[in-house]
C-alpha angles and dihedrals in degrees: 000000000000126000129193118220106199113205118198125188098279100027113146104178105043083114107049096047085051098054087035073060105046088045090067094040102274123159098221133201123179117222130197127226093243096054110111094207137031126235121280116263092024103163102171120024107209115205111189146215124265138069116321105205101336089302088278113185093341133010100263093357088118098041088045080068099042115123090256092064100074085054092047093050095047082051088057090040091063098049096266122146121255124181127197127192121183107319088016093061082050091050094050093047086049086051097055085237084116136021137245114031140240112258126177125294118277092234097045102242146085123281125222122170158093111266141170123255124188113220100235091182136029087171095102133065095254097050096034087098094067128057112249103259102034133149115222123156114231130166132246132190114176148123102202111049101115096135103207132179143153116268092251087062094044100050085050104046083050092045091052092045086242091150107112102181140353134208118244093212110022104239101176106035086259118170122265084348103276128160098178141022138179133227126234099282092042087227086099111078127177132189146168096196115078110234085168088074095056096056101111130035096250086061084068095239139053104187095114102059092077088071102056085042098059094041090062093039091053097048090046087059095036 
C-alpha cells in the first residue's frame, strides 16, 4: 500500500508522518506542493501538521491553493483516502473537502501537551483499530484548533457518527469538544492531535500507531 506525504513551505511534521507511515508497513513518497500530480497507486494522501505558509491570511488558506490541491482533491473525489493532521486538518477544511473551520484558540495561546481523546467513533478505517469509547493519550500543539461549525452541520456531523475524536478536557474552546471529524465517506479524516508523533516507545506514547495500522489493514481487505 502506498501513502503520499505532501510538504508545503513551512511544514514541520512531513518526517515524522512519513515515518508514523513506514512503522505500520507503508510504501511512502514524498510530494511537493508545487507538484501538479501525485504519484501513481496512492492509496492514502497524508497532509501534516505545521505551519503552511506562515499561516498568511488562514491557517492552511494558501496551501489549500497550492498546485497539489487540485490532485488531492481528485484523489478525494475519487474515494481515495486523505489525513490530515493539525495544519493539515486546516488545510482540508480550507480545501471544502471537509466542513467547520479552525479558529483561534479560546484562550489565546498556543497550546503544547499530552492529552487524553476519547475515540467517538471506530467505524472508519482510521479509528477501526480502537475500540468507540477509548481512552488513548496523543499530543497537540496548536494555536489555531478552535473546530467551529453551524448548528445544522453539527447536528449532522453528530447524527452520521462523523466524530471522529473528542477531547477529554477541552484545551482550545472547540465545539462540542471535538478533535477530529470524517467526512461522508468516512475515507476524509481530519485532526488537530499528532498521532504521528506517538508512534515508538522513545516518543513516550504509542497510541497512534494503531491508527496507521488499521488503516493499512482496512484498505488491504477493501
Amino acid at each position: 500500500m502506498k501513502a503520499a506525504v505532501v510538504t508545503f513551505p513551512g511544514s514541520n511534521c512531513d518526517r515524522d508522518l512519513a515515518v508514523a507511515f513506514e512503522r505500520a508497513g507503508w510504501d511512502v513518497v514524498r510530494v511537493w506542493h508545487k507538484d501538479t500530480s501525485l504519484p501513481a497507486g496512492v492509496d492514502v494522501v497524508g497532509v501534516p501538521g505545521g505551519f503552511s505558509f506562515g499561516d498568511y491570511l488562514r491557517c492552511g488558506a494558501i496551501a489549500a491553493q497550492s498546485p497539489i490541491g487540485a490532485a488531492v482533491k481528485a484523489h478525494a473525489a475519487r474515494g481515495g483516502y486523505v489525513l490530515g493532521i493539525c495544519n493539515g486538518f486546516q488545510v482540508l477544511t480550507e480545501m471544502g473537502l471537509l466542513p467547520g473551520a479552525l479558529m483561534r484558540n479560546a484562550g489565546l495561546k498556543f497550546v503544547c501537551k499530552m492529552l487524553t481523546l476519547n475515540v467517538a467513533t471506530a467505524d472508519s478505517a482510521f479509528t477501526a483499530g480502537y475500540a468507540k469509547g477509548q481512552a488513548i493519550t496523543v499530543p497537540v500543539a496548536h494555536h489555531d484548533g478552535n473546530y467551529t461549525i453551524d448548528a445544522d452541520g453539527l447536528a449532522r456531523l453528530q447524527g452520521e457518527d462523523r466524530i471522529a475524536f473528542t477531547y477529554a478536557a477541552n484545551p482550545n474552546g472547540s465545539m462540542a469538544d471535538i478533535a477530529g471529524i470524517l467526512s461522508e465517506n468516512r475515507r476524509v479524516l481530519g485532526m488537530m492531535p499528532h498521532p504521528e508523533r506517538v508512534v515508538d516507545p522513545v516518543q513516550g506514547g504509542t497510541d497512534g500507531a494503531a491508527m496507521f495500522r488499521a488503516l493499512m489493514g482496512g484498505l488491504t481487505l477493501a
